[in-house]
N, C-alpha and C positions, 0 to 999 in steps of 0.2 A: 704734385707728381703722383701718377697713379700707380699704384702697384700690380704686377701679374702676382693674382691668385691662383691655387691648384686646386679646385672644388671636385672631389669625385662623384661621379657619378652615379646616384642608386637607383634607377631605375630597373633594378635586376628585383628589388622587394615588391615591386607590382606584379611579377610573374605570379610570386603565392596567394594574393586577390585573384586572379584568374582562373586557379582549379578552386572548384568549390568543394566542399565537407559535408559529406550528407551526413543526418543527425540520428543516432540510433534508434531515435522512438517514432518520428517522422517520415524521415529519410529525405526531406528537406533540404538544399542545399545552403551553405553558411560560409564564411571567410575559415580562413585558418586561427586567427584568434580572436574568434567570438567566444563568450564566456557561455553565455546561453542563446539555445538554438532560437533564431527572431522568427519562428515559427508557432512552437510550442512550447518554449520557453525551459526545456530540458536541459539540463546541464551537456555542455561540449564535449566535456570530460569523460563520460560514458562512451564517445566516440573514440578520444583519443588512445585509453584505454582498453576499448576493443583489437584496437589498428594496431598498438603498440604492441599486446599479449598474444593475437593472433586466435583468442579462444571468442567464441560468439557464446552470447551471456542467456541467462535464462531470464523468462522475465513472470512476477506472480504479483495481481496486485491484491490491495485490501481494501474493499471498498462497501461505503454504508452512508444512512443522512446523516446527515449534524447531529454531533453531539453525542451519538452512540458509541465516542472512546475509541476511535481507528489510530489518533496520534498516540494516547496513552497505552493503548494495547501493543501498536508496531517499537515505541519504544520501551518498552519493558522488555519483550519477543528478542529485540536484536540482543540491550544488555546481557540477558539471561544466557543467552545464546553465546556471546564474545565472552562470558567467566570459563563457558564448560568444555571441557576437552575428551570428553565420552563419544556416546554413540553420534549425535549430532551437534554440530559447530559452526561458528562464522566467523569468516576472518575479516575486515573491513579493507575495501581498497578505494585508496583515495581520503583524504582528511575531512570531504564535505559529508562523507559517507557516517560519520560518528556524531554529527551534525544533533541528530532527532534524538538518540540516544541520551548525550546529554542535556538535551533539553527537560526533556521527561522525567529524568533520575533528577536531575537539580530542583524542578518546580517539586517533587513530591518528597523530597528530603525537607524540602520547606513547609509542608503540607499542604500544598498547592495542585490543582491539576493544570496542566499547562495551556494557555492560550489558546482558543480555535483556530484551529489553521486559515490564515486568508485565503481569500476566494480566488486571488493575482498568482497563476502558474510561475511567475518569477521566484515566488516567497515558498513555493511546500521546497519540504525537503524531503531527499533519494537517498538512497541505501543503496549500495554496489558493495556486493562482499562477495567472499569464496566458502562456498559449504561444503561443511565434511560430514556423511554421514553413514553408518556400518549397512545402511541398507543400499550405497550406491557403491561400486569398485572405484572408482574414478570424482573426485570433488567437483562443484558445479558453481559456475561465475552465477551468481543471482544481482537482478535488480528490483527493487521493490521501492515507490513512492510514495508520503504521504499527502493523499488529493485530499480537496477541501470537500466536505461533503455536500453543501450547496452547490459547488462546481458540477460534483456529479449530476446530482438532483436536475439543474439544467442544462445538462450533455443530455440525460434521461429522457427529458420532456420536449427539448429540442437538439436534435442533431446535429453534429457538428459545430454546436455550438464552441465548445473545446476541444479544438483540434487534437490536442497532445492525448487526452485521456480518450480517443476515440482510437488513437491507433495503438497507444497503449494495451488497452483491452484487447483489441484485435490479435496482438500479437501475444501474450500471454497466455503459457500454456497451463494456467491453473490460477486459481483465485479465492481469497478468502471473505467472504460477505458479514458484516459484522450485522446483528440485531440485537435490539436493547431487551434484554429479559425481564426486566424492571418493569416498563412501559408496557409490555405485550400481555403480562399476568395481568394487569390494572388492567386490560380492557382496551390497553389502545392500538387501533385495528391501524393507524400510519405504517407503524412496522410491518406488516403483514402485506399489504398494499405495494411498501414502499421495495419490498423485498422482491416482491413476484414481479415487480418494474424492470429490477435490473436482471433480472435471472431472460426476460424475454428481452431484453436491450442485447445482453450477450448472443443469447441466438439469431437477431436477428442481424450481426456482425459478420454471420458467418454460417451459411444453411447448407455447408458439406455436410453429409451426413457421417462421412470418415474422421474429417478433421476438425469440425465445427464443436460446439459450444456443449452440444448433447456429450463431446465423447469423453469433453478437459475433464479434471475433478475440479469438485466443487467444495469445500471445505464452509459449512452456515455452523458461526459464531455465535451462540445466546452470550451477549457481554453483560458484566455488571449482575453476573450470578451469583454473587456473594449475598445482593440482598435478594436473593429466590434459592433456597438449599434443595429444594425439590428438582431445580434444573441440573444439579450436579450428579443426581444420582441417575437420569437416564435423561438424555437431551433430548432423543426421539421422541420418547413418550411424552414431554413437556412440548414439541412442536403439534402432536399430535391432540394438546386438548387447548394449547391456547392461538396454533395457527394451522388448522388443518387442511385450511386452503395449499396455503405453503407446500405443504407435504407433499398431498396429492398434486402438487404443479410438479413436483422433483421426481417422484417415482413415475410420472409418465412422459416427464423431457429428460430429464438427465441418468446418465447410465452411471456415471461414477457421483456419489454424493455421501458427504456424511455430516452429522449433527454435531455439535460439542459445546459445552460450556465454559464460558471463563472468565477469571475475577481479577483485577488487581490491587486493589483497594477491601481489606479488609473488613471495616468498618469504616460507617462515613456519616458527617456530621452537615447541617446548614449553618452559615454564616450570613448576619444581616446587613447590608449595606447603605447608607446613606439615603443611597435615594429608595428605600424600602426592597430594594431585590433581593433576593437574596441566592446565594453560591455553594455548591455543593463542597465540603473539604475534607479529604479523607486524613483517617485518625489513625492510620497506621496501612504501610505497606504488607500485602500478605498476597502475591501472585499464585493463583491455581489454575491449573487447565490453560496455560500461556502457549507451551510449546508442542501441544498435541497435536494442534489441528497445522498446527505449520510441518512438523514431523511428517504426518498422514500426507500432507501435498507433498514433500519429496519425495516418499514414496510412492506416488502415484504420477508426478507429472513425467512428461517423454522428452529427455535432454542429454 
């Protein structure tokens, strides 16, 4: 004998498949719960978060090649940033958001610098916080990602290669460009090259002459200044003998720009490994010149 069952009916949960979710970084449309946008692969979150708080976010990225220290610089930068309750502060929103952070402070508690970021837009990790700083009345939703720098490198050489970091950019009212001050005293012109690359990638995103790329500020990073002490005492004049190209590209495109140095790794040692490589390990934390050049962007970006 069969039984009447009472099976209800959900077909009311396909209505939320039917409005889509465009993506903050994108603006791509997506389900309601998708974790990451299957676009550019941004976290959903930065969406829902927007929607939810009702404040539209700022966005500043940090971008350089491999290797020149964007994960180790961005997380030191947030850390430093989420101890101080002074003139400027972050607050983190969201759990994914302390992600980088502890990654960075863990691997170099270890004496480790931490892993290259992969090149797979799934794997970097985003910073979504609130800043306080005495030089704004009002605190400011920030987002900041850590891109893979070969990722950049071919968004660079080929366009549209990665969607997410193309509109990213776009949308970004300020940016921090990292270069290796290390590498660039040594004679190696990459840097130099690799800099003047992205600074015309930025303009050519956007040739308002109002709101384009000439007007954002520009904050150029010498990283890994610790082993060059000459870059600490004036950045300019260090741009000015070992990338003068650089230079003269910024004072006849860009109207807001400045120089700065900075270190996080005190002293640093090589470590041999197995199959003969060998790894760079720093021997003691001692961050300098972290929080200036990101200070200067708040005060200068329009949010």
């Amino acid at each position: 004998m069969t039984r009447n069952i009472d099976i209800p009916l959900e077909s009311y949960r396909l209505a939320q498949y039917s409005v889509q979710v465009p993506c903050y970084i994108c603006e791509e449309g997506n389900s309601f719960d998708t974790e990451l946008c299957r676009h550019c692969q941004a976290p959903m979150a930065l969406t829902h978060q927007a929607n939810s708080q009702g404040v539209s976010a700022t966005m500043i990225a940090t971008i350089g090649p491999s290797g020149v220290g964007k994960t180790v610089y961005l997380g030191m930068l947030i850390d430093m940033l989420s101890r101080q309750s002074g003139d400027l502060s972050v607050l983190a929103r969201g759990a994914f958001s302390i992600t980088l952070q502890q990654t960075v402070i863990a691997a170099l508690s270890r004496c480790e610098f931490p892993e290259k970021t992969p090149n797979e837009p799934d794997r970097w990790n985003w910073v979504h916080c609130q800043v306080r700083s005495s030089a704004r009345k009002r605190p400011i939703d920030l987002i900041m990602p850590d891109m893979a720098g070969e990722a950049i490198i071919e968004e660079v050489d080929h366009p549209h290669t990665y969607k997410g970091i193309r509109a990213l950019l776009n949308k970004c009212t300020g940016v921090q460009i990292l270069i290796d001050a290390a590498k660039l005293r040594e004679g190696g012109m990459e840097q130099d090259h690799f800099t003047m690359k992205l600074l015309t990638y930025l303009q050519e995103l956007c040739r308002n002459p109002k709101t384009g790329w000439s007007n954002r500020p520009v904050a150029l990073i010498f990283t890994k200044a610790d082993q060059c002490e000459e870059c600490f005492a004036d950045p300019e004049h260090f741009a000015e003998e070992y990338a003068s190209r650089l230079l003269q590209h910024c004072r006849q495109q860009f109207k807001r720009y400045k120089f700065f140095a900075a270190g996080v790794a005190g002293a640093c040692t090589q470590k041999m490994l197995r199959n003969g490589s060998r790894i760079n390990i720093p021997l003691r934390v001692e961050p300098r010149g972290v929080t200036e050049p990101f200070g200067w962007l708040i005060e200068n970006i329009k949010a």
